[in-house]
Structures are given as structure tokens and as C-alpha cells.
N, C-alpha and C positions, 0 to 999 in steps of 0.2 A: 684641756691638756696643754701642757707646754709645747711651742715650738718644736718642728726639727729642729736637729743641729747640722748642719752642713757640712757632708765629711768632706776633710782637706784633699782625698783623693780616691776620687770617685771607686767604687767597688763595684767590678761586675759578677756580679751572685750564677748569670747564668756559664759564664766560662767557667766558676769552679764545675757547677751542677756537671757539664760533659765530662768533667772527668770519674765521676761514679756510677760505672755501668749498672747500680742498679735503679739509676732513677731516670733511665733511660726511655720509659712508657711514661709521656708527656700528661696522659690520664694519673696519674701517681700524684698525688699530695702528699707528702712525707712528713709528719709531724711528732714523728716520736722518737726523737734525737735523744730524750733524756731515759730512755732506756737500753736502745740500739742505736746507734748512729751509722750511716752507710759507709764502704770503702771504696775511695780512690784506686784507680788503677793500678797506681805504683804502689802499691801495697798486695795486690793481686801479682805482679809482677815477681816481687820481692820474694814471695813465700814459695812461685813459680820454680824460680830459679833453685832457691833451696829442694825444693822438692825433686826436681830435674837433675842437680851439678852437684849438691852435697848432701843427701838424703843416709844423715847417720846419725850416731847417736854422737855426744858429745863428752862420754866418759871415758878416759882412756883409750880410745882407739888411734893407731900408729899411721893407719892405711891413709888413703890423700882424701875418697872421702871424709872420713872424723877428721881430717884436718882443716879443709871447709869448716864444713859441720861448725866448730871448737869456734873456730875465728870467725866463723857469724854469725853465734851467739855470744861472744864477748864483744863483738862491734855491737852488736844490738842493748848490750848494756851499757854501750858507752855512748850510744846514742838515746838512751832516756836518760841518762845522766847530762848528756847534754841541753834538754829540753826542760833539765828542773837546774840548772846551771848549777849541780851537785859538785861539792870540794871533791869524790872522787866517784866512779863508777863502783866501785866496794861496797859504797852505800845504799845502791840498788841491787834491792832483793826481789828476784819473779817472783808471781804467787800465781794462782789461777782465776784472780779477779780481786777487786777492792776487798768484796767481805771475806775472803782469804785472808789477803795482807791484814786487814783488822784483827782477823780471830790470832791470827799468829801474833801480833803487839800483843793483844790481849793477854792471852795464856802466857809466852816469854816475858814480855816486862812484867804480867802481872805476877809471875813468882818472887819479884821485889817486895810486891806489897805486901803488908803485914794486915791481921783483924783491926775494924777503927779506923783506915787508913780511908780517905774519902776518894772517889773518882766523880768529874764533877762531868755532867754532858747535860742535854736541851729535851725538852718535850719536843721538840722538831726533828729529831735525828732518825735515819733512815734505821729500819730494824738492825740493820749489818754494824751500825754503829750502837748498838742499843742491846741486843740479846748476850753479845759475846761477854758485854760488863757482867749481864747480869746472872751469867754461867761464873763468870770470875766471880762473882759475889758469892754464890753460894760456896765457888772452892775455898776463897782465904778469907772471907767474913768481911771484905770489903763494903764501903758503904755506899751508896749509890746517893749523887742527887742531882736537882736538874733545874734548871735554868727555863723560865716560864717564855712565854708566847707574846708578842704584844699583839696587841687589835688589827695591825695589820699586817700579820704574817712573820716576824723576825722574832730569832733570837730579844731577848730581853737582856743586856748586858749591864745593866742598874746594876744588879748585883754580882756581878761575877769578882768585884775585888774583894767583897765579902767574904763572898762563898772561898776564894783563893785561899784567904786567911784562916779559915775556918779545920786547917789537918789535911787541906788537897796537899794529893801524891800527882794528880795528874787530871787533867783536861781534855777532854775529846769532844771534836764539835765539826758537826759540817760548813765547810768551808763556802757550799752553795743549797739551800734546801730544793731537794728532787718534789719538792709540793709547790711551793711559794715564788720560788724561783729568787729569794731574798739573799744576798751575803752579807755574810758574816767581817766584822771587823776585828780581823784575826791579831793588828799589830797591839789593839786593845785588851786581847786575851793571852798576849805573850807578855804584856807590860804584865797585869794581874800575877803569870804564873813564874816569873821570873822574880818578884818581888817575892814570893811565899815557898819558894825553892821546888815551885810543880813544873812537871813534863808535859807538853801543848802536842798531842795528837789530832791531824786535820782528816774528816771526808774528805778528800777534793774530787770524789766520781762525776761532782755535778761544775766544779768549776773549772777540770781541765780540761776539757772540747773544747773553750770557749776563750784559751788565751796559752802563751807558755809560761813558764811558771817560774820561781828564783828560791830558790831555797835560803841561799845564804842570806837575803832580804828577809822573808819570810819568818826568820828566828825559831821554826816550829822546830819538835823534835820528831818526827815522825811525822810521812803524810801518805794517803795512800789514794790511787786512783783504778780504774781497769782500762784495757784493751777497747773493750767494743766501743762505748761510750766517746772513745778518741780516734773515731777514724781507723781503729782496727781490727784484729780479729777477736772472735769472744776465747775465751778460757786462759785467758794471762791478765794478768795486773801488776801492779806493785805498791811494794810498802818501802820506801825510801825511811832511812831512821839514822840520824848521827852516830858516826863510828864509833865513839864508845860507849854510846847506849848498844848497838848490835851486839858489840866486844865481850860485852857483860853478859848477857841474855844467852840461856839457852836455849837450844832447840827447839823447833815447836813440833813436827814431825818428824822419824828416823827410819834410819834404814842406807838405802847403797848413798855407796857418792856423796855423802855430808861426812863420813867416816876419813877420819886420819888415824887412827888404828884402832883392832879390832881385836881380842882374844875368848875365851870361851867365858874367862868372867867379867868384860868391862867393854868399854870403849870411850875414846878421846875424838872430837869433833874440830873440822876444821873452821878455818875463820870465817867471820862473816864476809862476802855473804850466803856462801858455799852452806852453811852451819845449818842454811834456813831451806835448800834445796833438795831434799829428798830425792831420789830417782829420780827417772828420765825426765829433763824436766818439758814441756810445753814448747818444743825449738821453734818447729817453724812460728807459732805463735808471735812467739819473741821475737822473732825476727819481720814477721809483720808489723808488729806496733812499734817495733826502730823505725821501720821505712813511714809506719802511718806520724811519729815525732815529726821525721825529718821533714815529709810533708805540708805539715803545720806549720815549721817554721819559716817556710817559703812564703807564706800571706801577710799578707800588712793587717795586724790583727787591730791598730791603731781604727782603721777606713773598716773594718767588720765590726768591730765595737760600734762606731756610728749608726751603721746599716743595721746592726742588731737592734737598735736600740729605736730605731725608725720602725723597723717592721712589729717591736711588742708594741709602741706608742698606736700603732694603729689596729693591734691585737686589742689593744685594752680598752680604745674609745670607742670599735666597734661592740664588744662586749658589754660596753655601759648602757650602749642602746637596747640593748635586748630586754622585755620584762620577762621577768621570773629567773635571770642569770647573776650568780653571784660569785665573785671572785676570789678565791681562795690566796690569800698575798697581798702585795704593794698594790696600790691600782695607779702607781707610777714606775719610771722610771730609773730613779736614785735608787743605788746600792745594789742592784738585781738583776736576773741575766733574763734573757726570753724562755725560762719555763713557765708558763699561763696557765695553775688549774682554775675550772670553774664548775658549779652546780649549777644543773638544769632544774630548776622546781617541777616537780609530777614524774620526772623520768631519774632512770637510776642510771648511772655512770656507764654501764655496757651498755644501755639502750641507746645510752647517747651515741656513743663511740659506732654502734652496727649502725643507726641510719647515719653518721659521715661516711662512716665506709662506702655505702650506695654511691658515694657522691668520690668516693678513690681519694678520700680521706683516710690519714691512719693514724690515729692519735690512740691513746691510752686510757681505761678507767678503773677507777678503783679506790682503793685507799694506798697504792705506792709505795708498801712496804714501809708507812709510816701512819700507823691506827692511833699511839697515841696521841698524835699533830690535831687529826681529823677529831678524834673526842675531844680537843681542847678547843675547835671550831665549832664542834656542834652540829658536822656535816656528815652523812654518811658516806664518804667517798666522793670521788670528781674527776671527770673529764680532766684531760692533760693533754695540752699542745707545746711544744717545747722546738727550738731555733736549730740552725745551724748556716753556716755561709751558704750552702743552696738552697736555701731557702728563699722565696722570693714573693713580692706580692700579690702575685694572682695566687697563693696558697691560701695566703690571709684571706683572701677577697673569697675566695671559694667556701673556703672554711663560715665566715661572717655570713656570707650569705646559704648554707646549709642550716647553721645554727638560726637563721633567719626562719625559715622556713618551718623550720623543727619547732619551735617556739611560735609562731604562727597558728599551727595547729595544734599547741595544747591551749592557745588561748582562745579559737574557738569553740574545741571542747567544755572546754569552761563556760564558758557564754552559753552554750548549747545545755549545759546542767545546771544553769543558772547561778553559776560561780562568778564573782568578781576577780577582777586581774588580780596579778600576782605584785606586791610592789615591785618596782624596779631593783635590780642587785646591782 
């Protein structure tokens, strides 16, 4: 394995760790950031206060609470607008998590597309990025295709200028795979779809915990992320999408409050990003994941990038040690964040996952809402350990030496029924 690299300044993982009362029982191993991630205080705080000093709704009401209420869910859109360094807060639209925001792209832009028209995305994409295409397929005859695997876990982007050429309307692709934990080289899939007049829709569920983000860098049209995953509460998300792509697009649910008028035979919708909010929408929610933004951008993500990348390096060479464990992804460092799946040979992905638990391990198993990844692997699902700044290395060390143990004992089994080891993964 490569060297560490030496961060320019120094990161203490355990000062973030006190600030998330829930990893407060020192027995807690916390490993499954890439599904839930836990919350800082000042997000506990944040939603406190709204629920205490301005507990209203935010449509129309005159009284002081709704007037709370109104202006801190508009500050809380101006504070994810700030954390994707959006030309305006307009452009952020709440939803009720990533595959929300997706399905609403999907359905509104997709009423652009015509039968023939191609939508281009990955064997690696999470189902949220995956099913919604493929409901659009059946509504306007759209054509689906997909962007193959390589040997060790990524995107395959050999062909994506091809494919660009080929009648794409649009590109969607995760910005970090929730399996492999590989990213994606997005400036490369903007160059493709900008060259063939396509629209670049991004996953980013799995790459925004792990940095803040620039839109206007970026060049994508559309990106979409959730709440829990960033440090906040679950049931919000967003789909961030260029003003006059939203401007164009209708509705994707209706009803109160998206209305600018209303008579027995019609109605007119207001703009984005009102257009895209149906009823009441998720406040305090919202108003959690602004304080969980703002939070973020308090950390030197520079000195965590480092420290992340220390903590999978020795995710990954302790894992190489293991026979019978094989690594689902990079089994380096370049291009990829600290999500680590792996298969255990003889155990199946919950077995794996209940005996860490004994050990106040909490990692994830399965196939991660991405089946066709794992048939292009050949694995039936896997164990998932996945980073975040509290994370630290006696997690690893616990984790390495659990899976030690686990692995121990199916190779004396084996030895005991007269099996030979397992190769090395």
C-alpha cells in the first residue's frame, strides 16, 4: 500500500466525535455513515428552537409564529444554496430525500423527452437512480443504456463520449457509488454531454457527507443529495437543478401552496422553486439540514480528506489480510471515498454484519439498493463499512480484528470438514 500522506493539519476526529450525542456509548462502532449518518448537536439544537419559538406552518400565516416559521425555512434554503455555492437559493428545491429529488427530475424533465430519445446512466447506480428511468421508459418510450463496470469497481467511461453521441437527451450517474465507494469523473461527463447538447444529472447521496460541493464548477444540470446522509435529519433532501431547466418543467406533485391560481376548471403554478413543493412541506427537517450544511462548513475538509483516506488505507490492507474476504471496489485509494464493501466466503452479508454487532459494530449488509452492480460482480451482496470525520482508528482496529476472528473460525471449520482454505480476496 502506498504511504500515508501527511495532513498539513493535524485533524482531531475525537473533538468532532463529542459533538454527536449519539455516539456518546464509547462501546458504539459506528460504520454505517453511507446509509445514516449521525447528528451533531447544533442540529439537535436548530430544529429545538424551531419546534419551541416558531412551530408553524409556512404557508400564508400573518401571526409572529408563521413569521418565524417562513424565515427559517427560507434561511435554511439559503443555507444549502450556500453549501452547493448555488447562483441562487431558487434553485434549491426540498424534497423528502435524494430518491425523491430524482423521481421528480425524472417525471418533470422527463415530460421533455420524446420516444428514441436516449437517457444514458451505469450498472453501478443506486436503484433511486435506476427504477425512476425505467418507469420513464415505459411512460414516453425512452431508451435506456448503461455504462458498464470495470474490474475494479468504477464507472467505465471509455465510452460515455460515444454513448453521448449516440441521441442522449440526458446523463445521470452517481457522483460516488454507495457499493464501491469509487467516484466518478463528472468534469469528463460534462465535457461528453455538453459536446452532444445532453443534460448531466448527478447522485451526490454518497459524495456529499464527505466534502461541500460548487455547482457552478461542477457544470452539471441537476444534482441531488438527502438530509440524513449529511449530518441531518432523515425525510428532506434536495434536487438542486439550473433555473431554466426548473422554469421549463412542470410539476411533479400538486395540490396546496405550488398554486398561483386556482379555478374549478384549471390552475397556474408558481415558479420554481415553489412549483416543486406541494403542501406542508418537511420545516423543521429543513431547517435541520441548513444547521447540519452550516456545520460542515466549519471543518477543514482539506485535513479530513487526509485522515479519510488514512483510515480506508488501513481499512483496506487490513482486509487484504483476511482469507476468504474480497473486496467489492478499488482496493486503493485514488479516486474514492471510505465506503469499503466486502464478502465474507461461507457467510452471507447479515451473518456477517449480526456477529460485528456482538462486538458494537454497526455496519450494513446486503446488496445496497444496487442488485444490478452486485450481478455484474458475481457476488451475492456484501458487508459495508463506510467513514465519516468521527470515525477513528480503534473503529478500524475493532472492526479488522472482529472480521479476524469471524474468518478464523470459518477456516477452522473448513479444516475440520476437510476443506482447503479459501484463496486470499
Amino acid at each position: 500500500m502506498p504511504p500515508d500522506t501527511p495532513a498539513t493539519t493535524r485533524f482531531d476526529a475525537l473533538a468532532v466525535k463529542r459533538q454527536f450525542p449519539g455516539l456518546a456509548d464509547e462501546r458504539l462502532h459506528y460504520l454505517d455513515n453511507a446509509a445514516t449518518a449521525q447528528m451533531p448537536e447544533a442540529v439537535f439544537d436548530a430544529m429545538r428552537r424551531f419546534e419551541t419559538d416558531a412551530r408553524a406552518n409556512v404557508h400564508g400565516g400573518s401571526h409572529r409564529c408563521a413569521r418565524r416559521a417562513m424565515d427559517a425555512y427560507a434561511e435554511a434554503r439559503s443555507r444549502v444554496a450556500r453549501f452547493l455555492n448555488a447562483a441562487s437559493s431558487n434553485e434549491v428545491v426540498f424534497t423528502y430525500g435524494a430518491t425523491a429529488a430524482i423521481n421528480l427530475a425524472a417525471y418533470s424533465f422527463g415530460q421533455s423527452l420524446q420516444p428514441g430519445d436516449i437517457v444514458l446512466l451505469s450498472v453501478l447506480e443506486h436503484h433511486s437512480n435506476l427504477v425512476p428511468w425505467q418507469k420513464l421508459a415505459e411512460r414516453r418510450g425512452v431508451v435506456l443504456r448503461f455504462l458498464p463496470m470495470t474490474e475494479d469497481g468504477r464507472i467505465d467511461l471509455d465510452r460515455v463520449e460515444e454513448e453521448a453521441a449516440m441521441g442522449c437527451r440526458l446523463i445521470a450517474l452517481t457522483h460516488c457509488s454507495n457499493v464501491t465507494g469509487a467516484v466518478t469523473d463528472v468534469a469528463r461527463v460534462v465535457r461528453a454531454a455538453r459536446a452532444n447538447g445532453a443534460r448531466v444529472l448527478i447522485d451526490g447521496a454518497q459524495l456529499a457527507p464527505h466534502t461541500p460541493l460548487d455547482m457552478r464548477a461542477l457544470g452539471v444540470d441537476f444534482y441531488a443529495f438527502s438530509g440524513h446522509k449529511t449530518f441531518g435529519p432523515t425525510g428532506i433532501g434536495v434536487l438542486w437543478g439550473r433555473r431554466e431547466l426548473l422554469d421549463s418543467m412542470p410539476p411533479f406533485l400538486t395540490g396546496g401552496q405550488m398554486i398561483q391560481k386556482v379555478t374549478l376548471e384549471g390552475a397556474t403554478f408558481r415558479d420554481p422553486p415553489f412549483r416543486f413543493e406541494a403542501g406542508t412541506p418537511p420545516i423543521a427537517q429543513a431547517i435541520g439540514l441548513g444547521a447540519a450544511l452550516d456545520w460542515m462548513l466549519t471543518l477543514d475538509w482539506k485535513a479530513i480528506r487526509e485522515y479519510e483516506l488514512r483510515l480506508t488505507r488501513r481499512l483496506l490492507a487490513g482486509l487484504a489480510q483476511l482469507s476468504g474476504v474480497r473486496v467489492i471496489g478499488p482496493t486503493d485509494t485514488a479516486s474514492r471515498r471510505g465506503v469499503v464493501s466486502f464478502h465474507v466466503e461461507g457467510c452471507t452479508p447479515d451473518e456477517v454484519c449480526r456477529a460485528l454487532d456482538m462486538r458494537g459494530l454497526a455496519l450494513r449488509g446486503g446488496y445496497h439498493c444496487a442488485q444490478p452492480l452486485f450481478a455484474a460482480a458475481g457476488v451475492d451482496g456484501a458487508a459495508r463499512a463506510s467513514l465519516a470525520p468521527y470515525n477513528t482508528e480503534a473503529d478500524i482496529d475493532v472492526l479488522l480484528d472482529a472480521l479476524g476472528r469471524l474468518v478464523g473460525r470459518n477456516d477452522a471449520a473448513r479444516m475440520a470438514a476437510g476443506h482447503a482454505f479459501p484463496a486470499q480476496g
